[in-house]
Each structure stands twice: as C-alpha cells, then as structure tokens.
N, C-alpha and C positions, 0 to 999 in steps of 0.2 A: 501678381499675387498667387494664383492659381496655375503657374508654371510647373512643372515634374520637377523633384525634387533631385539636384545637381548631385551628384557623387561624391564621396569627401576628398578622392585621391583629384580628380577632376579639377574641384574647387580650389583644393590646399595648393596645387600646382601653378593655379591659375592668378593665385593672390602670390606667390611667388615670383612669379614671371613681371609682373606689374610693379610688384613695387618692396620685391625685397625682403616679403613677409609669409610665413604660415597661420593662421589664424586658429581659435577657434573661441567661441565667446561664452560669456556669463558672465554677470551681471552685476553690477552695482546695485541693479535694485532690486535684484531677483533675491525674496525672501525677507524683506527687511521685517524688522518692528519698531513698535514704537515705544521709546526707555523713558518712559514716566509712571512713575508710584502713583494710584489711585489711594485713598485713602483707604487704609484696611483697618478692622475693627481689632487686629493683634497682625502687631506690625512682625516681619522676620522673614525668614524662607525653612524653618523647621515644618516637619506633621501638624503643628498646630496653626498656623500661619492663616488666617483668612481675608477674603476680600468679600466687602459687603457688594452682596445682588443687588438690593434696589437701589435706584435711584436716577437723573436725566435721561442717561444714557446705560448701555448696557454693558454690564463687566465682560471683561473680555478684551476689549478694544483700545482703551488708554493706558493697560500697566503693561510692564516688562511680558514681555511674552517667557509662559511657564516650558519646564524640561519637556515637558512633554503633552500631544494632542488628542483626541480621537472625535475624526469627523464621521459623522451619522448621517446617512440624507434619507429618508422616508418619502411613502408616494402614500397620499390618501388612500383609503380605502374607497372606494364605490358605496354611493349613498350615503357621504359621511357629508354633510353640507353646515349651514353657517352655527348652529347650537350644536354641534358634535367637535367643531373646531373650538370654540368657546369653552370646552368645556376640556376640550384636551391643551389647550393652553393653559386653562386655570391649574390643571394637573403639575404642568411642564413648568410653570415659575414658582408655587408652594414646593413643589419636592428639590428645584434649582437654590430654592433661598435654604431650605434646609439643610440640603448637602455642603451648600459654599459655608455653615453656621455651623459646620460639626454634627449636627442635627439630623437622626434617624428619622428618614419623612415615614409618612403614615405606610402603613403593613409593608415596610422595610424587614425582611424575613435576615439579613446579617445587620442588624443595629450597631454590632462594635463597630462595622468598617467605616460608618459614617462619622467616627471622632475623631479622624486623624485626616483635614481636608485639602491640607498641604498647597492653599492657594488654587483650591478647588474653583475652575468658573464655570459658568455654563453659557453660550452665546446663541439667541434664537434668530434664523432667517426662515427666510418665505418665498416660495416658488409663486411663479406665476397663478398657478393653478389653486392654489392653495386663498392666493388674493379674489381670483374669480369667484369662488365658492362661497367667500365670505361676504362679500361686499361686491359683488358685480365687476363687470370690464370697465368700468369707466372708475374703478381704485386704483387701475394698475398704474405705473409709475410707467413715461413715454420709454426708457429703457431695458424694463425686466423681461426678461425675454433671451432666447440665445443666442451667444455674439455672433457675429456678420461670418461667415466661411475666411480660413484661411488656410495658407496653401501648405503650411507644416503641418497642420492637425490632422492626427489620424485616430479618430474620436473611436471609445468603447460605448456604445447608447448605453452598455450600466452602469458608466458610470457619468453620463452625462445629466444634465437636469436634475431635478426632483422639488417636491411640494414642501419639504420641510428640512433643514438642515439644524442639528443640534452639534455645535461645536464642546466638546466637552476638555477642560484644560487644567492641568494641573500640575505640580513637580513631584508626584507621588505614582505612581501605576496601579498600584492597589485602587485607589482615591479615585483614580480614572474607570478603570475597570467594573467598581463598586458603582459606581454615579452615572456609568454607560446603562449600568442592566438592570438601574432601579427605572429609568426615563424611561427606557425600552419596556421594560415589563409593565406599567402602568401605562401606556400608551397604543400600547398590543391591538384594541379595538378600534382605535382610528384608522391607524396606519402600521401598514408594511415596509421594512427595512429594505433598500433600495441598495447598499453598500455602505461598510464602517470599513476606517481605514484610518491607524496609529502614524503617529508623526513623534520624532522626537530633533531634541536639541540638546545642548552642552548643560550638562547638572551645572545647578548653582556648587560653586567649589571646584569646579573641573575646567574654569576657565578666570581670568582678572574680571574682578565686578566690572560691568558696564561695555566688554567687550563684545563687539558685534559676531554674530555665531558666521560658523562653517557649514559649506553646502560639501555633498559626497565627494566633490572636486576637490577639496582644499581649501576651495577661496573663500574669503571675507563674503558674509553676502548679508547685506539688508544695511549700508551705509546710509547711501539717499533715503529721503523721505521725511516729510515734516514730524516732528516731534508732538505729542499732548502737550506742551507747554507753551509751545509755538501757535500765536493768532495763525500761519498758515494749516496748523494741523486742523481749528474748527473750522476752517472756509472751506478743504479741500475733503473732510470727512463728512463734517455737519452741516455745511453747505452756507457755514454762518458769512454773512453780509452778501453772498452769490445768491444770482436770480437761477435757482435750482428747476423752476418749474415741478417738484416735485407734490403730487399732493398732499395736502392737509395733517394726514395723520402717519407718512412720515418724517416729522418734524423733530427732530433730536435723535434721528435715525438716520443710515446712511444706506451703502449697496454696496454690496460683496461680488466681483468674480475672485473664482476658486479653481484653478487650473491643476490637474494633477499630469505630470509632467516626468517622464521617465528621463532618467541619464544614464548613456551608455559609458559604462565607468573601461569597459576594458579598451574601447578604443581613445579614450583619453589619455589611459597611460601608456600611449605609444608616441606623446607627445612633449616637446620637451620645457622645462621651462620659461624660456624665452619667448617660446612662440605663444605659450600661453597666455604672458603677457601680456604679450601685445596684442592677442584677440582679447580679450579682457579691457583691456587696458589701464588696467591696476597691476603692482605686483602682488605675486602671490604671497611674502611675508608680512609682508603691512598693511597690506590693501590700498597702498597709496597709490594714485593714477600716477601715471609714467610723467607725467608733471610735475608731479610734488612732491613730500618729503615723506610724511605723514597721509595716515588714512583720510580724514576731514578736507584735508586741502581738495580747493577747486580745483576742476579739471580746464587746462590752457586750451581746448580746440585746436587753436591758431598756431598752435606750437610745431615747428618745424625740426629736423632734423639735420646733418651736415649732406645727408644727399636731399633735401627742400621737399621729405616727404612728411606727413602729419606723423607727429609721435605718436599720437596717437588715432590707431587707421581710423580709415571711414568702415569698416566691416568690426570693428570694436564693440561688445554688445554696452559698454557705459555710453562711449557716443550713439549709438541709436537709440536707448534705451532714455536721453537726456530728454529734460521737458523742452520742447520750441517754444510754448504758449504758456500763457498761469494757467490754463483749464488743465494744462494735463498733467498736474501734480494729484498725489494720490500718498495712502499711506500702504506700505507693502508690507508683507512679514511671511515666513514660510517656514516649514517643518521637513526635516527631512523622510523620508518612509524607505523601509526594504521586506521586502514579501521572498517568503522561500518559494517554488513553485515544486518540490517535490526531491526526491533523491534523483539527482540527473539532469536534474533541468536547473537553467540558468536561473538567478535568483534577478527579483527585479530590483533596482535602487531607482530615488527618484527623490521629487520634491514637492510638497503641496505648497503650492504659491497661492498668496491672498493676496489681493487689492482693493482698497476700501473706498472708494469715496462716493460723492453724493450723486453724482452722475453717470457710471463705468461709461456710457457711451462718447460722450465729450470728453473728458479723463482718460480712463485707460484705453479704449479703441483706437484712437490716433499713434500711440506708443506701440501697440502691438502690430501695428500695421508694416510700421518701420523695422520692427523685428525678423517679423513673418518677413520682408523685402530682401534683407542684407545680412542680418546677425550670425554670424558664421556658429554660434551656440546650436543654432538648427540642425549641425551637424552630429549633433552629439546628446540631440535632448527631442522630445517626443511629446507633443502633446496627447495624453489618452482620455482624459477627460475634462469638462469643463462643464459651468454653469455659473448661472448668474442668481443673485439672491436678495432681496431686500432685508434691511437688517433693522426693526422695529425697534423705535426709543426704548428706554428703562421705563419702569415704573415705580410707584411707591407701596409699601406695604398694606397690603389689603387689593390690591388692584394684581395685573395681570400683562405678562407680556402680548401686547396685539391688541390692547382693548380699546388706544384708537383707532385702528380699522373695525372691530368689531364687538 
C-alpha cells in the first residue's frame, strides 16, 4: 500500500510487456450522481427554479446534481463550544431556507440577488471536532475521522479535514457566489474559513437531459451507483434496513468523504485512445465497458479476448473500482475544478469527488484500497486533499440543521 510510487514510463512498459496493454485509469464511479427529482416547490432549471430545504433528509443529496458547486470547510473558532454551535447552525438553516426560497435572509445587504435561486441548495456536514464540542466523544460516529494512510495520497493539511463543511450548489454562479458570502458573512464569529473551492459541470442545455457528465479527461464519469429511486440508494446512503451502528441522531443522515484530486491533463494527452480504453475500461464515446454496447450495460469480468487475456484488465480502474461485497456500494457524484496559479505557472485541473454512505469505512475504504493497490489512474491523478464528514438529517420548518445532535 505504502510502496514509492512506480514511474509512468516504468509501469506503462510493464503492463505492456505482460499483457499487450498500456493503461491508465478512471473511473466508472469516479464522480457520479445521483438522477432523481426531489420534489421542488417550482418545478424547471430557469433563475427561478427551486428546491424546498426542509425536510427528512437534506437537499442536496437526492436531486440531479446542479451546473455548478462551491465547497466551504470552516474550523471553529477557539472557545466557540455547544450554544455558539447552536446558535450558528440556527443562522446557517434560516438564511439556507431562504436563499433555496428566493428569499433575502435577514441583513442581506444585496436583496435583488437572492430572487433568482436557480436550484440553489445548501448541504451541512460536521467535522469531528465540531461533533466533540457539541455533544462529547462518545456522539461521534465509529468512522468520522481521517481515512486510513494511503500510498497515492500526497495530502495539502489545508485542505484536508475541517469542523464544518457547507456545500453550496446551484445552476446559477451569481446564485452561488451570492449564498456563499451571505453563510460566510453571518457566521464570521464562529468560525474561520478553512478553504472554498468551485466545481462546475455541463449547464442544463449544453448536454442530452439525463446524460451522465464528463470529468477533464473526456470520460463519462459517475455511471455506477444506486439511484434516489432505488431501495439500494436508502440502505447504502441512509443506511435504511443496515445494521449501521451509527448513533441516534444520525438517523436520516448519512457520511461524506470528499477527496479533492488533481489530474494531470498534459501527460494524458500523450495517450492514445485505445489505451485509454482499456485502462478505463469503458470506451471513451459512450462509456460503454468494453463488453457492452451501451453505457448501462454490465461489465463481463470473465470476458476474454482472442489472445485469453481479460478484456477488460485487471489494472482497469471500473474493475478495481467494482463492489466485491453489498457493503461497498455507496452513492458517488463529483464536480470538476481548475485554479489559475498565476501568469506562468501551470494551472491546476482536477476533481471533487464525493462519496456518500452511511458507513465511509465499511463502504468506501475497502474500494479505495484496491485503487490505492493497482488503478493505473494513479498515474495520472493526485490525491491533495481529503476528509471525512457526517452529513446531519433535514429538518422541518422552525427547527434546525444539527438539532439532533444538539
């Protein structure tokens, strides 16, 4: 796991020599979402378009993932303990409902920009630390906490962990921009902004409805993964008929890892389609695994070729990246990012990957392992940050995101 990390000329040689193939991978389930309409109080994808905040669970999670993201992670202030938290959450879900309602929250100093919400959501998780503060150590959930070391990670600490993460999401950038620095500016007293960092995806109109989005690579990415409409999507998010062990008052809540993951785009396109392919093991215009016809179709494992080698390799990031067990299905979704870094310097691309379910350790750990092992995408892709986050049920109007925990 913790091996020095292979060369690409090294590797790519080496999968050659063996079996006939260049490699390099990404992923079936890297980035996915999840294509199900929540009920929205005005149905569409115009400026006006919204999705109602309250309710079981928390918007954000079961509708179509919006054009575009902006993640927030914040660290407590010092001295901010369980009625300072209480009190910046009650902040953080009234000005959340307002914004997703068109609705200039209180001393909103630009009121126009809040009528135009364009499927505005806002999504609250919870650091570790943030859980201690509240409610003691014996709240935390046996997973929250940061995943196990692995041997690709080559972590930035700013941008790993933090005590609070507001996901802010919409098909507007105004919308987004507007709803980032009303949360932030009202919340100034608790907590310190830790690192924000934009994601976007294909505008509604700029792709066939219902089409699964493109990562910086080209590929199809966010195929796998249970749907909101699918009994697997509540057992592997909500943990519904699984014995979760989670406690109490995450109950209609699930767990977030959040990996922000750099791709090195120029040594990709030195790669040729084929070989893509076949580290992938989808093609790149359809996204169908080299098995099948169509994007949906299952992937054959067993599938041989005329020299009796798997069509699809074992260094494939779909085959490594496949569930072995029911525990390790999860629901995925990701946003692509690119940062300038100055006149001269190379610009970063990348991807925010999310993974949602009720356990990340049972779930997503066993997945990443096998990644971190063989996924020839290693080559080509960077983990720089990560954490893990508990993701607090909905609630109903007059109540408060966190208020069972606190």
């Amino acid at each position: 796991m913790n091996a020095p990390r292979v060369s690409r000329r090294a590797l790519m040689q080496g999968a050659t020599a063996s079996a006939g193939l260049v490699g390099l991978g990404v992923a079936t389930g890297v980035g996915g979402h999840a294509a199900h309409t929540r009920q929205t109080e005005q149905a569409g994808w115009g400026h006006e378009a919204m999705v109602r905040f309250y309710g079981e669970h928390q918007a954000g999670l079961e509708q179509p993932a919006t054009s575009f993201a902006r993640y927030l992670t914040f660290d407590l202030r010092p001295g901010i303990g369980a009625e300072g938290i209480r009190r910046m959450l009650r902040i953080v879900t009234e000005d959340s409902a307002s914004l997703a309602e068109g609705k200039a929250p209180l001393a909103d100093s630009e009121p126009e920009l809040a009528s135009m919400p364009s499927r505005l959501m806002v999504t609250v998780g919870f650091g570790p630390e943030l859980v201690r503060r509240a409610a003691g150590s014996m709240a935390l959930p046996s997973w929250l906490g940061p995943l196990p070391a692995f041997g690709i990670d080559r972590l930035d600490p700013q941008y790993t962990g933090g005590d609070v993460l507001l996901i802010v999401q919409a098909d507007d950038l105004v919308a987004i921009s507007h709803g980032a620095r009303v949360l932030t500016r009202q919340t100034r007293s608790f907590v310190s902004l830790r690192w924000s960092l934009d994601g976007f995806r294909h505008s509604p109109g700029a792709a066939p409805s219902g089409a699964t989005m493109r990562n910086l690579f080209g590929q199809v990415d966010g195929t796998q993964g249970p749907h909101p409409s699918d009994a697997s999507f509540a057992r592997a998010v909500w943990g519904e008929g699984a014995s979760t062990g989670n406690p109490g008052w995450l109950d209609g809540g699930t767990g977030l890892v959040l990996r922000r993951i750099q791709m090195d785009l120029d040594t990709w396109d030195e790669v040729d389609r084929p070989d893509r392919e076949r580290a992938v093991g989808r093609r790149m215009d359809t996204g169908a695994p080299l098995t099948g016809e169509v994007e949906q179709d299952a992937a054959d494992f067993e599938a041989r070729d005329a020299r009796g080698l798997p069509v699809i390799p074992d260094f494939a990031h779909m085959r490594r990246a496949h569930a072995q067990r029911p525990d390790e299905v999860f629901a995925r979704r990701g946003y692509n990012y690119e940062l300038e870094h100055g006149v001269g310097s190379k610009p970063e691309a990348g991807l925010l990957f999310e993974a949602f379910g009720y356990n990340p350790s049972r779930q997503f750990v066993p997945v990443q392992r096998r990644l971190d092992d063989m996924d020839m995408m290693n080559l080509w892709t960077t983990p720089v940050g990560s954490a893990v986050y508990a993701i607090p049920p909905g609630c109903e109007r007059g109540g408060y995101i966190g208020q069972t925990l606190i």
